[in-house]
N, C-alpha and C positions, 0 to 999 in steps of 0.2 A: 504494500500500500504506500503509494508517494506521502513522504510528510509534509504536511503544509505550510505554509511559507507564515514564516514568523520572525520578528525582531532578534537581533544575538545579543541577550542580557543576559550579565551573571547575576546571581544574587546580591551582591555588595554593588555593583552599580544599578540594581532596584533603587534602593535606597538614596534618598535628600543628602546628597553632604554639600558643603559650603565651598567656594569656588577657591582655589589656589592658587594664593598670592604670589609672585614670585618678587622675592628682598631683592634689594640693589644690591645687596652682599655675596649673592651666592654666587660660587664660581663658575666656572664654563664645565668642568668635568660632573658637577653636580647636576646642570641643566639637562648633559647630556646622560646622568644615568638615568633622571626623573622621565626624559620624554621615552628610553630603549623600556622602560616598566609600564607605559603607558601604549606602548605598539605590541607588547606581549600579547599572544593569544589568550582566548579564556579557556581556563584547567576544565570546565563543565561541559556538556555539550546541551546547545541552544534546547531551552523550552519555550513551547507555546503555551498561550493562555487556555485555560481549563474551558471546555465547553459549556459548561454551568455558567461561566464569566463573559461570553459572548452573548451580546444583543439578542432577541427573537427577532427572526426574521419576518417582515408583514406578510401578512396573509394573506395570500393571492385572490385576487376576485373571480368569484364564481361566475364561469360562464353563464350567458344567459339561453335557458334552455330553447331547443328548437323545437317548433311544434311539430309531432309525431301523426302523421296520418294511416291510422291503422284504419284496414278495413275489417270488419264486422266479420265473423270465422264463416257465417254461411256467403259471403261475398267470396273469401279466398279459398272456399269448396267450389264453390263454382268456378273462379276463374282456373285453378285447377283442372280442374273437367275441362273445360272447354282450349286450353291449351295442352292437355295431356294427346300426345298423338299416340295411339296401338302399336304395337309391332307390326300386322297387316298391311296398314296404310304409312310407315315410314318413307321416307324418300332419301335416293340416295343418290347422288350426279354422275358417277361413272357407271352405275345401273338400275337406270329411270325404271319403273313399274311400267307393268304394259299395259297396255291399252285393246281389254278385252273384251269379246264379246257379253260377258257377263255384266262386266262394268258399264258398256254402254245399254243394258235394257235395265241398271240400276237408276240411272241419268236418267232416261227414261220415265221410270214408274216415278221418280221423286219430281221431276217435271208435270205430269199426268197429274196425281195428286195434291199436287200445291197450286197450280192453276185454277184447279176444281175449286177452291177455296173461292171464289170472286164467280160462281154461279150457282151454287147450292139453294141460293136463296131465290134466285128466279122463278121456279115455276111453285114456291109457298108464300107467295106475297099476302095474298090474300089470307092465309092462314096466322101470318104473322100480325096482320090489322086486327084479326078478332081477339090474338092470344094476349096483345099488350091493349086491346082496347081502343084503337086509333083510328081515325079515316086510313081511306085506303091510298091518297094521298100523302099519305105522312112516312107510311113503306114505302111507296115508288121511289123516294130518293137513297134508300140504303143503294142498290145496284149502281146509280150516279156518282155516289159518296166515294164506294168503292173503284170505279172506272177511277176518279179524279184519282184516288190512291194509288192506283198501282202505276198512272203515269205520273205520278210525283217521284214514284220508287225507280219508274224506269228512268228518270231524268238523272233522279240526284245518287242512286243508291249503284245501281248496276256499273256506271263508269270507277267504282272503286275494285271491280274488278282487274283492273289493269295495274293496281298500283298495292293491293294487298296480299297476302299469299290467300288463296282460295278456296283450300279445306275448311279455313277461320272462321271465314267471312260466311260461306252457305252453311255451314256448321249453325254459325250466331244466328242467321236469320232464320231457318227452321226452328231452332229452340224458341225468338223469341215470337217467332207466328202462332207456335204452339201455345205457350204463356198466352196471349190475346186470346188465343180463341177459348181456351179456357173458362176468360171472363164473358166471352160471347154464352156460353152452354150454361153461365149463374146467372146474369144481372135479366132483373125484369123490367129495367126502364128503357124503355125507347131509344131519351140522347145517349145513354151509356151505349149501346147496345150500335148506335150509329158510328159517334165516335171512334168506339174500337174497333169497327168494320173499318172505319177509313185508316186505323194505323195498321191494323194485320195487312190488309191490303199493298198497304207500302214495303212491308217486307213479304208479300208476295211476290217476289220478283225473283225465283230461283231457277225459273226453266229461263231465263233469259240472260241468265249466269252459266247455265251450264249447255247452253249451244254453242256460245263461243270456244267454252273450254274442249269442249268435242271437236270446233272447228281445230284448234290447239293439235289436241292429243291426237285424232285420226290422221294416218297415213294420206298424203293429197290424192292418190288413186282412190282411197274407197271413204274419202271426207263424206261426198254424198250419203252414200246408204250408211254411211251411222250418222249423220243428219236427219235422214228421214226416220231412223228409228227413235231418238229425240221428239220428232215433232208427231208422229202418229200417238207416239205417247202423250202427248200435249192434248190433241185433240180429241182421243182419249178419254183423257179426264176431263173435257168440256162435257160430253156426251154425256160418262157416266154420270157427271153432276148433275144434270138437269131431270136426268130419268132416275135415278133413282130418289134425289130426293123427294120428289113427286109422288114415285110410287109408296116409298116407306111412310111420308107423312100422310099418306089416303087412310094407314091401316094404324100408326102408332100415332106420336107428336112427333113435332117438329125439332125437338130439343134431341130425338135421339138422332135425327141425319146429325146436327153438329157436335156430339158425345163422339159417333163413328171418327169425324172428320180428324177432332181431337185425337182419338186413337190412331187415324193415320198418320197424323203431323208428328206423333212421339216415333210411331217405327218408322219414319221417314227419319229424320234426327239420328237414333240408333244404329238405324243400316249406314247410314251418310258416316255415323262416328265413328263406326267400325273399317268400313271398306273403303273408302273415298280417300287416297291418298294425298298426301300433304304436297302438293306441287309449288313451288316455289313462284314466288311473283314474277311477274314478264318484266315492270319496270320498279328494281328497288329503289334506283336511287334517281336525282336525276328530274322529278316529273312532282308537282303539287297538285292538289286536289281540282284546286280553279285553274288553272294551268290546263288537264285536263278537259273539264269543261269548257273553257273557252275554245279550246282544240277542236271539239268535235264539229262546230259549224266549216270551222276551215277545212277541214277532211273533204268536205262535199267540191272544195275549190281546186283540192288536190288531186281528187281522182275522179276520172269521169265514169269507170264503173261505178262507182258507188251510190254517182250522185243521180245512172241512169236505173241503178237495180231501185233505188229510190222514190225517183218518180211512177216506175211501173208496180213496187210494192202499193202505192198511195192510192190507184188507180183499178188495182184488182181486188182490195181490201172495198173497194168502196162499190166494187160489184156485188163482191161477197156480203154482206151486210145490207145491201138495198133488196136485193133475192131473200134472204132468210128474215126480214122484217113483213117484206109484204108477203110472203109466200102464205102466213096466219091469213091475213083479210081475204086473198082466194078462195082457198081452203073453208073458210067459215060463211061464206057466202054462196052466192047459188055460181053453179048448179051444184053446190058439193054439198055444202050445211054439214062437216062434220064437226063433233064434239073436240074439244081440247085434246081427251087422251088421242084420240085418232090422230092429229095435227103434230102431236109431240112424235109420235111412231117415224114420224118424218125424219127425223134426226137419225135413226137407226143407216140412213142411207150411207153417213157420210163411214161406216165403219170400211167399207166398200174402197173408198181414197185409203183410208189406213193400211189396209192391206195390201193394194194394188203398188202406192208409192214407194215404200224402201224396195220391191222388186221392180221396178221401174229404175231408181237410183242405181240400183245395182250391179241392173244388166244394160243399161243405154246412160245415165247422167254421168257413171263415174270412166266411160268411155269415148265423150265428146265434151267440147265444150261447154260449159254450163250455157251460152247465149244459145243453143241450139233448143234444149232441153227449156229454156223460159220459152220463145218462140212457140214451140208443141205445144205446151200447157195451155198458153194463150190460144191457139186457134182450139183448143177443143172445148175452152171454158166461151169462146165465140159460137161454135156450132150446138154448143148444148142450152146458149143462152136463144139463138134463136130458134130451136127448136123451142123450146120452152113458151116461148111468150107470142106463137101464133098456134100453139096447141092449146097450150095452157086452159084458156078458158074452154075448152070443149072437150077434153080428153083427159084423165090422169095419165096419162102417160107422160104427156108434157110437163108437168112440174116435176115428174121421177128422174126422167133422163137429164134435165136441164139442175136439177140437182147432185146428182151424180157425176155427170161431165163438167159442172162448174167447181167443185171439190175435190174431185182429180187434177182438174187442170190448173186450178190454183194453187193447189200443194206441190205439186210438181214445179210452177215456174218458181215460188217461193224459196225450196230447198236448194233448187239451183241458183238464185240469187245468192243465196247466204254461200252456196260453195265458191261462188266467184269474191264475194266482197273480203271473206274471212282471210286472203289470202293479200290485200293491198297493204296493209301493215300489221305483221305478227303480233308486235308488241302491243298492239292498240286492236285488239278484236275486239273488245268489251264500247270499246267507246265506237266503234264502225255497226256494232250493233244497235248502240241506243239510237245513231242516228236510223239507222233502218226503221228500227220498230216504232220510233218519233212520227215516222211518216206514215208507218203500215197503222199506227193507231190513229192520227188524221184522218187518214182516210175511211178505216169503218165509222168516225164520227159522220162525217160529210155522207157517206153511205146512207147512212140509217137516215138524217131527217132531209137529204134528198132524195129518196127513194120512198118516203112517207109521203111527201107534198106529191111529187111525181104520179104516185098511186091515186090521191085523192084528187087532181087532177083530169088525171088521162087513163087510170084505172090500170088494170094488170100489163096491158101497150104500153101505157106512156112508164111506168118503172121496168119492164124490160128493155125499153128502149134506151132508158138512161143508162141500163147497166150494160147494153150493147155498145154504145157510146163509148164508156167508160174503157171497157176492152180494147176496143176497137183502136183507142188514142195508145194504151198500152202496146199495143203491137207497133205503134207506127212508132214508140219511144224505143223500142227494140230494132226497130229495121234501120233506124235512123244513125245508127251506129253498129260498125260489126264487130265480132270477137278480137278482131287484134287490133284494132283499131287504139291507137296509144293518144289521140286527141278526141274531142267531141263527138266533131260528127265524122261519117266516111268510114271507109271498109278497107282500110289500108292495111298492110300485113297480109292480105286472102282473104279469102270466100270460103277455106274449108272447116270442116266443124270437127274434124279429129282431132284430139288432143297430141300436139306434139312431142316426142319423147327428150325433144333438147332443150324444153321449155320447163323452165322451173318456175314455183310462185314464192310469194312474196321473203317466206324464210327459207329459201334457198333448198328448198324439197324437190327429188322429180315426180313429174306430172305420170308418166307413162310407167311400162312396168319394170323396168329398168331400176327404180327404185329401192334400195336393198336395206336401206342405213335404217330400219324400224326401229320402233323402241321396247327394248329388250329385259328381259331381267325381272328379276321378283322381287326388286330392293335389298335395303340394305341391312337382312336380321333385326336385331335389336339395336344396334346401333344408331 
């Protein structure tokens, strides 16, 4: 231990003594013995002062504490949970999870059943006026409340796809659509009951999260037909939602279609927690929120795919929706006069596109250009709309075919839009899709209340006519630009519609089958 530094006293120079004089008498040998006694060393070795004898040191001021923000033990159970990824669904960058068929008719079913969420309620309006006691006006706005929801969701919620890791994010929004509905299956008040229809809504937005990532994850050769098994699933769970809440609330209440829905959104959640592997973000760093947002309108300036799959989404959406509004007022008039359940039996048609399209996809979309593949779509959803609307009034047969060939062919041009667009920036599929679905949801607005005025008008003519129209411009927004076409307008690059094998898209994938680099592997154990 080093000693510490202390004065060299002996004991007798502790001590007061009086200063020494020196006499004019004293000699020189005398002065000089006085001062050699006076440079002597001291005989003792140096002491410090005792510790007892030293000062206390002050006392250091206490910091001043910093507030502690703990969260509540059921807050950091859950955030727990929902950051805890399984062994199953780990991810690992030198061997990506694959991309299987399994995994895409999970995508699928959790897309199908969380859309359902935003039509359940449709065909029990009336049932829900009597149970809370309301005009029948005071229901007609949940379904509105809702619409307005889930395009706030697709606005603001879905472009954070691009900028968050993706397990998280649909992970959170299943849990917390779940949580909502919940309160939907307790509360007997009305605004409550509206209210948190317009917030589940807004996180209703997960099949529009998980198309791009399919756009993502699928091979560019067969992006199509796991596209289409995506959106058959989509449409799907429209169907089912409308038939069977109808049928189960004829025989029980209405509280148990939304008890079911509840029990779906928890194993949707579950399966998603389990199996859904944790894919890393496209853009972690690099890219803000608004940043984003502001971004998407510029996309449309960027690419003329996108901003033509756009206009012709706007265009076919607003056929589709002007048909299946008036196709009721036909139906329930002369010469038909059938009942509701009859009219609803309608819907069973579109199961028919469901089937037909991922085979479709996947023996001609994912072997030709997608522009070829819109083009067909469009002229059969043209031929089935004019059959339709100079049969229609005298025949069922004309609203069957014109149903069926308008559902086919719009699903069709649809899934090949999304194969073409999803490929103009990899990193930004999530925000190239809002802008699609921005326009595809415009347009069934513009749909439905001009194809209502239309009907009231000019009768089951004048709204087939507008939805012939409608088509009709859609093709010319397709002819008016050809597949290779790298500006606006004009067919520059060829006229042919097979997919070239030296042609890559946007992340550097090939087109043709040439293609080998898949994504391989079962991850990464537990690691």
């Amino acid at each position: 231990m080093t000693t510490p530094l202390c004065e060299t006293r002996t004991d007798t120079e502790s001590q007061t003594t009086p200063p020494t004089h020196k006499s004019p008498s004293s000699s020189p040998s005398e002065d000089l013995s006085r001062n050699n006694s006076l440079l002597q060393l001291p005989t003792q070795p140096p002491r410090c002062p005792s510790i007892s004898s030293l000062p206390a040191p002050a006392p250091a001021p206490s910091p001043t504490p910093k507030p502690t923000s703990r969260l509540p033990s059921y807050l950091k159970s859950l955030k727990l949970l929902l950051t805890y990824t399984p062994p199953p669904a780990r991810y690992c960058s030198t061997s990506p999870p694959q991309f299987s068929l399994s995994l895409n008719i999970l995508f699928a079913i959790a897309a199908g059943f969380t859309v359902a969420n935003l039509y359940y309620n449709h065909p029990i309006l009336n049932i829900l006026a009597a149970d809370f006691d309301v005009d029948y006006e005071d229901v007609a706005q949940i379904p509105t409340v809702m619409q307005a929801g889930y395009a706030a969701g697709l606005l603001f919620l879905c472009p954070l796809g691009d900028l968050v890791p993706r397990r998280g994010f649909v992970v959170g929004l299943v849990g917390g659509t779940a949580a909502l509905w919940l309160i939907l299956c307790l509360t007997p008040s009305l605004p409550v009951f509206t209210a948190i229809s317009f917030l589940a809504a807004i996180t209703t937005v997960t099949p529009q999260l998980m198309l791009p990532l399919v756009g993502d994850l699928a091979p560019p050769n067969r992006r199509a037909a796991a596209l289409s098994i995506v959106v058959s699933g989509l449409m799907l769970g429209v169907l089912l939602a409308r038939t069977l809440s109808g049928t189960i609330t004829n025989y029980t209440s209405w509280r148990v279609v939304y008890w079911i829905a509840f029990a779906l959104q928890v194993l949707i959640f579950t399966l998603l927690y389990i199996f859904m592997p944790a894919y890393p973000s496209t853009n972690p760093t690099g890219l803000t929120y608004w940043t984003i947002l502001y971004d998407i309108p510029k996309m449309l300036l960027r690419h003329p795919v996108l901003a033509q799959a756009c206009i012709t989404s706007f265009f076919t959406s607003a056929t589709f929706t002007a048909f299946w509004t008036t196709l009721t007022f036909l139906l329930a008039g002369a010469p038909y006069f059938y009942p509701p359940l009859h009219i609803g039996l309608f819907g069973l048609i579109g199961i028919a596109a469901m089937i037909l399209s991922p085979l479709y996809a996947r023996t001609v979309t994912d072997r030709f250009v997608p522009h070829f593949s819109v083009l067909f779509g469009l002229c059969i959803s043209v031929c089935g709309i004019s059959i339709g609307t100079f049969v229609g009034e005298h025949h069922l047969a004309g609203p069957i075919v014109q149903a069926l060939f308008l559902d086919f062919g719009i699903q069709t041009a649809q899934i090949a839009n999304r194969s073409a667009i999803y490929g103009v920036e990899p990193k930004r599929r999530n925000g190239v899709n809002t802008a699609f679905m921005v326009a595809t949801f415009c347009g069934q607005l513009m749909g439905t209340s001009a194809g209502s005025r239309a009907y009231a008008r000019g009768g089951w003519k004048g709204s087939g006519g507008l939805a012939l129209g409608c088509s009709v411009f859609a093709v010319l927004t397709m002819v008016a630009r050809g597949p290779w076409e790298k500006g606006w307008v004009g067919w520059g690059g060829g006229w042919g519609f097979r997919k070239r094998v030296d042609a890559r898209d946007g992340d550097g994938r090939w087109w043709g089958r040439e293609w080998r680099r898949g994504r391989s592997g079962r991850g990464c154990g537990d690691g």
